[in-house]
Every structure is written in C-alpha cells, then in structure tokens.
C-alpha positions in Angstrom: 41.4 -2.8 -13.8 40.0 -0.9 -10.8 36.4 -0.5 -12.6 33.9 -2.9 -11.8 31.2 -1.7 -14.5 29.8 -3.7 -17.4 30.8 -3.2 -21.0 27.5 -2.8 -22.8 27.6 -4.7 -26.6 25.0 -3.2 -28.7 22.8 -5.4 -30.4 23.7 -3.8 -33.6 24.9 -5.8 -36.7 28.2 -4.5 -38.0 29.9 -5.2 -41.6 33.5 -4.8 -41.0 36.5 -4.4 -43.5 37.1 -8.0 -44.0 41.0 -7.8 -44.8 41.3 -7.6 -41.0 39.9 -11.0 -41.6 41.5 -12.2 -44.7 44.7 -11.5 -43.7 44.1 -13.7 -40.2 42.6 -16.5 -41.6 44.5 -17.1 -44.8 47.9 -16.8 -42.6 46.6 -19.7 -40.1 45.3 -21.7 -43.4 48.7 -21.3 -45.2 50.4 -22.2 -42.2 48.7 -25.2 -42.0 49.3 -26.4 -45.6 45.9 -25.4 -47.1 46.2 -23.5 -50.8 44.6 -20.2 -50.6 43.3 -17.1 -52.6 43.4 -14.3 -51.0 42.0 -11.6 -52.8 38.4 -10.1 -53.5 39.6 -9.8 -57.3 41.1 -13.4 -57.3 38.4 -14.9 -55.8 35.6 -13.5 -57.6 36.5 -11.9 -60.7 39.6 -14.2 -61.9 38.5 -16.6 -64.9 41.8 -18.2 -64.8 41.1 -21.6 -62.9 44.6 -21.9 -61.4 43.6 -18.4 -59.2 39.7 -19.0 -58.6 38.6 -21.1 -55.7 36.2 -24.0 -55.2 35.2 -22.7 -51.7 34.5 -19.2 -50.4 34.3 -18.9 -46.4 32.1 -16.7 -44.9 32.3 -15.4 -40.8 30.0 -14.0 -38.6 31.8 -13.1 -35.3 29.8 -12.6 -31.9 31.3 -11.1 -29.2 30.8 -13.8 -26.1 32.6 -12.3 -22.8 35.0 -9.3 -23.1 37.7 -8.7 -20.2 39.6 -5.9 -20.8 41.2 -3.4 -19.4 42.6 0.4 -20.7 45.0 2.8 -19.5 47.3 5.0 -20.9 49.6 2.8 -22.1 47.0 0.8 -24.0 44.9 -2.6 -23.4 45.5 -5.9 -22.5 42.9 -8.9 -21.1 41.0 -11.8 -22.6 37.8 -12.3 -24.8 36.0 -15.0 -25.7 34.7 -14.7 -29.3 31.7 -17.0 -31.4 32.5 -17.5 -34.8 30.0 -18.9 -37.5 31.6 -20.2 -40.5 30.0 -20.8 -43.8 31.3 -22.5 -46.5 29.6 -22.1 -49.5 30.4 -24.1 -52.8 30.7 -22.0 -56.1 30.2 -25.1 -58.2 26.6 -25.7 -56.6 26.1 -22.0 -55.8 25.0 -22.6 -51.9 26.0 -22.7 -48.4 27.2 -26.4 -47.7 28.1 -26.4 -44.1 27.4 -24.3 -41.2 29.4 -24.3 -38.5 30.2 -22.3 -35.1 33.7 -22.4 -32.9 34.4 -20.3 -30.3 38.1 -18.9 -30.4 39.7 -17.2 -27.0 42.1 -14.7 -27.4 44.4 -12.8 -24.8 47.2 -10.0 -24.1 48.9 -10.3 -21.0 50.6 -7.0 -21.5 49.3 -3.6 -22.4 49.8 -2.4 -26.1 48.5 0.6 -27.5 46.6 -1.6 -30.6 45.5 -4.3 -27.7 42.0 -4.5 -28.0 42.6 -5.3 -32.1 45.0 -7.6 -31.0 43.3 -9.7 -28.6 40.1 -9.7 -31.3 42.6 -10.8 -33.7 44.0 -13.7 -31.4 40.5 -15.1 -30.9 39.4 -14.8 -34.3 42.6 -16.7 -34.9 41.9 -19.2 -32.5 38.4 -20.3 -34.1 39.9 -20.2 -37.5 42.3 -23.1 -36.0 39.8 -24.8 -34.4 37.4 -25.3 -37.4 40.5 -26.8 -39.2 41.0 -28.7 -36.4 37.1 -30.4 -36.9 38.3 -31.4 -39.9 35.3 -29.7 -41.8 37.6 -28.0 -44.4 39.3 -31.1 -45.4 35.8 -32.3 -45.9 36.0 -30.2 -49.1 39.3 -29.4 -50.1 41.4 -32.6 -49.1 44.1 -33.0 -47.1 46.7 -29.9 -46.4 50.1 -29.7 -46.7 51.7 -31.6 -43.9 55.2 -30.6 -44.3 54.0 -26.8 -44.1 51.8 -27.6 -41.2 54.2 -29.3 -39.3 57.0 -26.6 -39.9 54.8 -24.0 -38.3 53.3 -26.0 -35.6 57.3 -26.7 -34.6 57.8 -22.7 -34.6 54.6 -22.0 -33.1 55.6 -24.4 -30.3 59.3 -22.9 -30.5 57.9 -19.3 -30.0 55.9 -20.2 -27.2 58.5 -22.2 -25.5 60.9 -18.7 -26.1 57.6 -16.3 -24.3 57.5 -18.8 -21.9 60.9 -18.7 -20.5 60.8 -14.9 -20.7 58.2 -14.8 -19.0 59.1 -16.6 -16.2 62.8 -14.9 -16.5 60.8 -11.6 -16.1 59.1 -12.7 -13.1 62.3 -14.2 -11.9 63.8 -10.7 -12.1 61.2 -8.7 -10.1 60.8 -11.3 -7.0 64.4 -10.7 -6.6 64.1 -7.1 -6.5 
C-alpha cells in the first residue's frame, strides 16, 4: 500500500463471539485426530458423559504486528498474532496449563472478507502450533493418526496445487 502511517491498536480488552473461534480450532483439532465438542450446550450443560468434555480451552488473542493493506477490492497482507491458551480441567475445576504461541497468518490476494481471513489464518496457525508442543496430548492422549495424517497429506496436496498456480500465474504475466 502507498500509505506509510501506523495502525493504532487500542488498548481496549474486547470479548468477541467465540464461534469465529470454535469453528477454527475445533476444525484444526478434528483434523488432527483429536475428539471434540463443539458446542456451548454440549460442553457445559450436557449430563450425558459421551457429549461432555474433560478439558475446556480458553484463548486470549493479542494482536502483535499488523501489515495490511485495503482498497476497493478488499484486503490482503500478513499479521502476526499472540495467543494464550488455557486449559482448564472440569474434574479439578482449575486452570492446569498456561501457555502462549504466536500464529502468522497471510493473504496474498485481495478479498473483500481479507482482514477476517488473515485473523483467521493466524489464529489457526497458533492453534496448530500448541498441538504441535504436544501440551494437549499431555491431557487427552494421543490423537487420531490416521485422521491426522489424511489431512496433513491434503493440506500438503493443496498447497502443492496453490503453489503451481501461483507460479503458472506469474508464468503467464512475464510473458505478457
């Protein structure tokens, strides 16, 4: 973008809807094999023990560096996101591990929902690196690894596909 000026954060805590959230995280958990509950009314109102969970997780997201950039056609860029993570058991009724991962997320093209989208990524990207630590199996074993290795082989498939795109797209305008 052509402006150099700062984007000022305020220092103003902010509650947001947390199915933005839910629906993030419990995709990149499923993916990975881990058994989830996904609703408020599963999660804390359910009696039936198949649908309640051990483990609630908690987020607190910081903002860290924000480069973005807005036309008409929408936003793209990169931010850089700190995300706390609590994991409290319901069985002992506390917080049991504390944890923070920073998650980076990009959009190399403009989209009108950009901004959300790049948020999203990053948020995305922590949630994979605190499985990664190995903290949740900690608590609730191992996951899955038939689902988690069928979705890391289609993330990796995807990628490959946007990268040759990608570089057929660039292919295409140098020889215009």
């Amino acid at each position: 973008c052509v402006f150099p000026s700062a984007i000022k954060m305020t220092k103003i805590k902010k509650t947001e809807d947390y199915e933005r959230y839910d629906t993030v995280f419990s995709d990149k958990l499923k993916g990975r094999g881990y058994k989830v509950v996904t609703t408020s009314q599963d999660l804390f109102a359910s009696q039936d023990a198949e649908k309640s969970a051990d483990y609630l997780i908690g987020v607190t997201v910081r903002p860290d560096t924000i480069n973005v950039c807005s036309s008409v056609n929408g936003v793209k860029g990169e931010m850089l996101l700190q995300v706390e993570w609590q994991i409290y058991d319901r069985a002992a009724q506390k917080v049991v591990e504390t944890v923070t991962f920073s998650g980076k997320g990009d959009g190399l093209k403009f989209l009108q929902n950009g901004y959300a989208e790049i948020w999203n990524r990053a948020f995305a990207d922590s949630a994979l690196a605190l499985m990664a630590s190995g903290t949740l199996k900690k608590y609730t074993g191992e996951p899955d690894a038939a689902i988690a290795a069928a979705t890391e082989a289609a993330e990796a498939k995807a990628a490959a596909e946007a990268a040759a795109a990608a570089a057929a797209e660039a292919a295409a305008k140098k020889g215009r």
